[in-house]
Each structure stands twice: as C-alpha cells, then as structure tokens.
N, C-alpha and C positions, 0 to 999 in steps of 0.2 A: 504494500500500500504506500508508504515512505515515496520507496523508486517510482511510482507514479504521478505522486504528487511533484517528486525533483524535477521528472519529466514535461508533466504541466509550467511547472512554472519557468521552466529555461526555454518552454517553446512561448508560453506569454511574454516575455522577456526581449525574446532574439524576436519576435517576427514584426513587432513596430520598429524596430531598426535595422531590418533588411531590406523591408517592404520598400521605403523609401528612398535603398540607394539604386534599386533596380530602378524603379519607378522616374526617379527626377534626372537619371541618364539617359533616358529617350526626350525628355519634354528639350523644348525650345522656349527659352526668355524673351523678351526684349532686352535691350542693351539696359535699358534703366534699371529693370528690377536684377540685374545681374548686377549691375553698381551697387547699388542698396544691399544684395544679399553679399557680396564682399565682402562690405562694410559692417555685416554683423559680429565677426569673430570680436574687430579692436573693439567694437562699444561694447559686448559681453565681458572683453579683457580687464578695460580700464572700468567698466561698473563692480565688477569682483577685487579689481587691485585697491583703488582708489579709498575707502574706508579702513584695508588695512595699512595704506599708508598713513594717512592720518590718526591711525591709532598706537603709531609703532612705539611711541613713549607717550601717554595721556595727556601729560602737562606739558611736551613741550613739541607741538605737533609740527614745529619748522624741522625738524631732524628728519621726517617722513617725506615730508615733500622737498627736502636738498635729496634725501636720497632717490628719491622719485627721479628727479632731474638728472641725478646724473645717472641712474638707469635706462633713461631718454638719451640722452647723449652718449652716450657707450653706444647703444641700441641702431642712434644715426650714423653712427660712423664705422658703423659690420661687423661691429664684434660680435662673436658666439654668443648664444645665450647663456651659455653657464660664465662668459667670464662676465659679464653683463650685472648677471647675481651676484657674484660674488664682487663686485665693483659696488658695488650698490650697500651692502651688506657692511664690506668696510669701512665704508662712508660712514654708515649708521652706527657701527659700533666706535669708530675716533671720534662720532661728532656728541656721541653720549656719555663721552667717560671723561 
C-alpha cells in the first residue's frame, strides 16, 4: 500500500512539470511576450534576494546593500558566480566587524 501511495505521489509530482516543457516547445510567442517571459527569472531573483539583503545585519542594513553592489559589479564585469558570492560575502563580513 506505502509503494503505491510513493507511486501516486511522484506521478502527481512529475507530470505538472513535464507537461509543460513538452507543451510550450511546440507553441510560438510573439517577440513581446518572449521579452516579458525573459525577464521573469531576474524579477523572481532580485524579489527573493532583495529582503535578505537588507536583513543581513538588522540595525545596520547599509552593509546588505554595499554588498549587494558589489555583487552587481562583480556580476557586470563576468565573473563566475561563485567568485561573485564569495566577493560579496567578504565585503559583508570586513564591513561588519
């Protein structure tokens, strides 16, 4: 009974996220709603980032947003993502102590 239920629910699971990518590789956009869909990831990015910057020390929330920036700038000028973090991180940790 268990292994059926497992079964249900990893086919609940998997098939509204399969469905989809079959599905919207045949469809055809306009150029506009393909600019717009683009532009979803960075506004998802900076809406999840954004509050934990500002929270990264409560009382002094200029140390979140320098690091912010210069995660931005790292960012502009091709660095990897991981040296990007760990740029950013540095920042926050000499600007806090």
């Amino acid at each position: 009974m268990i292994f059926l239920i497992i079964i249900g629910m990893s086919l609940a699971t998997m098939i509204p996220r399969i469905i989809p990518a079959f599905v919207v590789d045949k469809l055809e956009f306009r150029d506009w709603i393909n600019r717009w869909l683009n532009a979803i990831p960075y506004a998802a990015l900076g809406a999840l980032i954004f509050p934990g910057i500002m929270t990264v020390i409560p009382e002094r929330p200029y140390i979140g947003l320098i690091g912010g920036l210069v995660a931005i700038g790292l960012a502009y000028i091709g660095l990897n993502v991981i040296l990007v973090v760990i740029g950013s991180i540095i920042t926050v940790f000499l600007l806090s102590m």
